[in-house]
C-alpha positions, 0 to 999 in steps of 0.5 A: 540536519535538514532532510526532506522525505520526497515524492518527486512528481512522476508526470505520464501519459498513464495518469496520477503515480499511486506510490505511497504506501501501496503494495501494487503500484498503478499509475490512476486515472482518477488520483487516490492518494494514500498516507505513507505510514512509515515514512510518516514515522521517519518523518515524526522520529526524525523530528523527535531527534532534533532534525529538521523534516520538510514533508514533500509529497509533490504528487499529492501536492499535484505539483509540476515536475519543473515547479517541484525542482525548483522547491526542493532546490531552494529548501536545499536539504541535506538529506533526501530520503525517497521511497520507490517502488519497481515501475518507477525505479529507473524514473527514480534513478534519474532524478537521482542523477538531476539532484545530485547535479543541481544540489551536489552537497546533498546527500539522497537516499532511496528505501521502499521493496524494490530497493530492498530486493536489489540494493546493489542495482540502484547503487549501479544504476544511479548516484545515490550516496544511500541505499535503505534495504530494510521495512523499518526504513523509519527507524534507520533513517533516523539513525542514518540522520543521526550518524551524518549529523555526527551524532553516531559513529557508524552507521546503521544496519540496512544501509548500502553506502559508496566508500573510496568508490567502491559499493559497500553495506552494512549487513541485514537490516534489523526488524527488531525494532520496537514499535513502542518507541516510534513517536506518534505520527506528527500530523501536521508535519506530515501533511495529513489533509493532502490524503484525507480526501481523495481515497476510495477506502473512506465513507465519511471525510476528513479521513486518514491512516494508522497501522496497528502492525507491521505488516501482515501476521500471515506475511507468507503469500508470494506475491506480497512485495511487502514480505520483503520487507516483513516477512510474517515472522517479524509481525510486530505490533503497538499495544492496544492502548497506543492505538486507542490513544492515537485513534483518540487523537485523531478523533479530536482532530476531526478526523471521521474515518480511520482506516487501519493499514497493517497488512492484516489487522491484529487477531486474536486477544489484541482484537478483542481488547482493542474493540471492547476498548473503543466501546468503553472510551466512546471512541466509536461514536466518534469515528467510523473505522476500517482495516484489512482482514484474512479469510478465515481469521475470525469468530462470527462473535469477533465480527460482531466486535468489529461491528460494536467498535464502529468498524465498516469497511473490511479489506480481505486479499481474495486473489482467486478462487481457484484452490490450485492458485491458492496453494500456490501462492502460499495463501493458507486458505481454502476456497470453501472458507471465501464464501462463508467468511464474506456472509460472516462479514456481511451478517455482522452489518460490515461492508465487505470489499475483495482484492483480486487478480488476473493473468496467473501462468498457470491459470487459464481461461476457465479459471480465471472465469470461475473468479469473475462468476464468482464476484458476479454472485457475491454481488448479487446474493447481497454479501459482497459490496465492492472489490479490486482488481489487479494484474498479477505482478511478479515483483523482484524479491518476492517468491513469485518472481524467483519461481518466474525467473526459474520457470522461464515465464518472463517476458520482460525485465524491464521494471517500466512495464511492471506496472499492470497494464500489461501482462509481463509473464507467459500465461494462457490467456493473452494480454487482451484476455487479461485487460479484458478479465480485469475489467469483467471484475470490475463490472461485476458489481454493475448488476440491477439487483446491486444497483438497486440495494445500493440505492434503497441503502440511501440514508444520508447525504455521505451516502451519497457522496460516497456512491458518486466518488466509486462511480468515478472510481470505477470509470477510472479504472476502466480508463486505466485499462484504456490508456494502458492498452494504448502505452503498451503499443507504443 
């Protein structure tokens, strides 16, 4: 069977569709394009089989919506699978119904948390002959490929399907699936160049993706869109020697930074063995690495490991300092620990980079203002190199949103402006307060002592290059708030 997996170009006045692999959607002024792990999976397993995979991601690509339509019609696939997200859902839906007209022999799929949450709405709203409601969308992909190819004789778990015109499923997707059993990412197959360069996360390029786990062993935090797909009890993980054999690869590939995107990198013995073994191949002497990482998750000794392993950039989810914001998020953190853990971070040589957000209903000036004081001096004590900051979003199927919806705090169910350039909730702060906050956050770096260290930390001509593209990284974010306040009028 030919299948292609797809990224239909999503042409905007807001700018580039971040779409892949991205927890929070946003629409970007300055392109950042992120490799789509389990889709990459879907792809290399599939192929494994013996289907036959064309890797489309137009957006990366930068193609015209009109020169993508054309493209896909002439490799005319049997199968298209096309992961999607809540903003762009109903974009989705119509270039479901253009497929379905201009390729009526083929068959298209839509995966991804949104259609996980509401299965039945896409199957509604649009003519997709599949719908994947489940995380492991790579192991059910395969499985779907396999049975439409004849090959099995029902079809898998997770799937919603049409049959005599009625909307039917197939149960609970299974997230048992053993991680083992994945091949290792075909690289070539799945385009990896397209994301080894624009993407804010790497230092040194050619840069690229692995996931060590899937996805987060917290996995309880709800606001996650991703404990959709994998709640923290089905935290799963590859062996440690997989890993560094994939990073092995990798390195030989020429691939210099390697950012590890589970939604919290192992803990515990894992790590431990996992950076002692980058020692002991020389691995570290031949790719920098990254990952993401909880408050209060590790020893300063297993800071000390991640720094031997060759590790730089720290992803930790700071999302507040306000204790009550915390709690109720299900962060499992207490306000006391931020600080020390960034210091831990720091001390141990890392680069220590926090995600936050503004716009809580609970949450009111002042304390939203605590946040941004408290980035302010991270920046200024030296401990805290750069950081993210998002509107919260209520995403269907996140405990988040079932509260909003029980609480009344909706303002709109209309999934385009679940975007974040808009507040969609009742809050104490106004929507102006919100896009302003946000952009405090992101100025909060801009002090003469930041500026200054940054400068002095000068050591190569990667140094250099890196600090040119946060610039510009930074100015598009401010541009995103801009071209942001003026969709919301429209």
């Amino acid at each position: 069977m030919k299948l292609s997996i797809s990224y239909p170009p999503l042409e905007s006045s807001k700018g580039v569709a971040l779409l892949s692999q991205n927890r929070q959607f946003q629409w970007f002024t300055n392109p950042t394009y992120i490799y789509p792990m389990v889709p990459s999976y879907a792809a290399s397993l599939c192929q494994e089989r013996g289907h036959r995979v064309f890797w489309d991601d137009g957006i990366a690509e930068e193609m015209t919506y009109a020169a993508w339509l054309d493209r896909i019609k002439r490799e005319k696939p049997e199968l298209i699978a096309m992961e999607s997200k809540t903003p762009v859902i109903k974009r989705h839906w119509k270039i479901v119904e253009e497929l379905k007209r201009e390729l009526p022999g083929t068959k298209v799929a839509l995966m991804g948390d949104h259609v996980t949450a509401l299965p039945r709405e896409s199957m509604e709203n649009c003519p997709a002959d599949f719908v994947i409601a489940g995380g492991d969308f790579d192991f059910i992909l395969a499985d779907l490929a396999d049975h439409l190819d004849g090959k099995t004789p029902a079809l898998p778990g997770g799937v919603w399907f049409r049959e005599n015109g009625e909307i039917k499923d197939t149960g609970p997707a299974s997230l048992e699936h053993d991680l083992e059993k994945l091949p290792h990412i075909d690289r070539a197959l799945t385009r990896w160049e397209l994301y080894a360069y624009k993407n804010g996360n790497f230092k040194h390029t050619p840069g690229t993706y692995v996931y060590a786990g899937r996805d987060c062993w917290w996995g309880k935090c709800t606001f996650c869109s991703w404990t959709t797909l994998y709640p923290g009890r089905n935290y799963r993980t590859v062996s440690v020697e997989r890993h560094l054999d994939e990073i092995e690869m990798l390195a030989a590939m020429g691939v210099k930074e390697i950012f590890d995107d589970s939604g919290c990198f192992p803990k515990g013995q894992w790590l431990e063995d996992f950076c002692r073994g980058m020692v002991k191949r020389g691995l570290h002497k031949k790719v920098v690495m990254g990952c993401n990482m909880r408050v209060g998750a590790l020893s300063q000794e297993q800071w000390h490991l991640l720094k031997a392993a060759n590790f730089r950039f720290i992803l930790i989810g700071l999302e507040s300092v306000v204790q009550t914001t915390l709690d109720r998020l299900v962060k499992g953190i207490k306000v006391a620990q931020i600080e020390e853990t960034l210091r831990m971070c720091k001390k141990a040589g890392l680069s220590p980079h926090i995600t936050t957000m503004v716009g809580y209903p609970w949450e009111t000036r002042e304390d939203a203002r605590a946040t941004i004081d408290f980035a302010k001096r991270m920046f200024v004590s030296g401990v805290l190199d750069t950081l993210q900051a998002t509107i919260v979003v209520p995403y269907p199927g996140t405990p988040l949103f079932a509260e909003a919806k029980a609480q009344g705090w909706l303002l709109t169910e209309d999934w385009d402006d679940y975007d974040m350039r808009q507040s969609v909730w009742r809050s104490p702060l106004t929507n102006e307060d919100v896009l302003q906050f946000k952009n405090e956050l992101y100025k909060a770096a801009l002090t003469p002592a930041f500026i200054l260290r940054k400068i002095l930390s000068i050591r190569s001509m990667d140094d250099i290059a890196f600090f040119y593209r946060a610039a510009g990284k930074l100015i598009g974010h401010l541009l995103n708030t801009r071209k942001g306040c003026a969709e919301c009028k429209k």
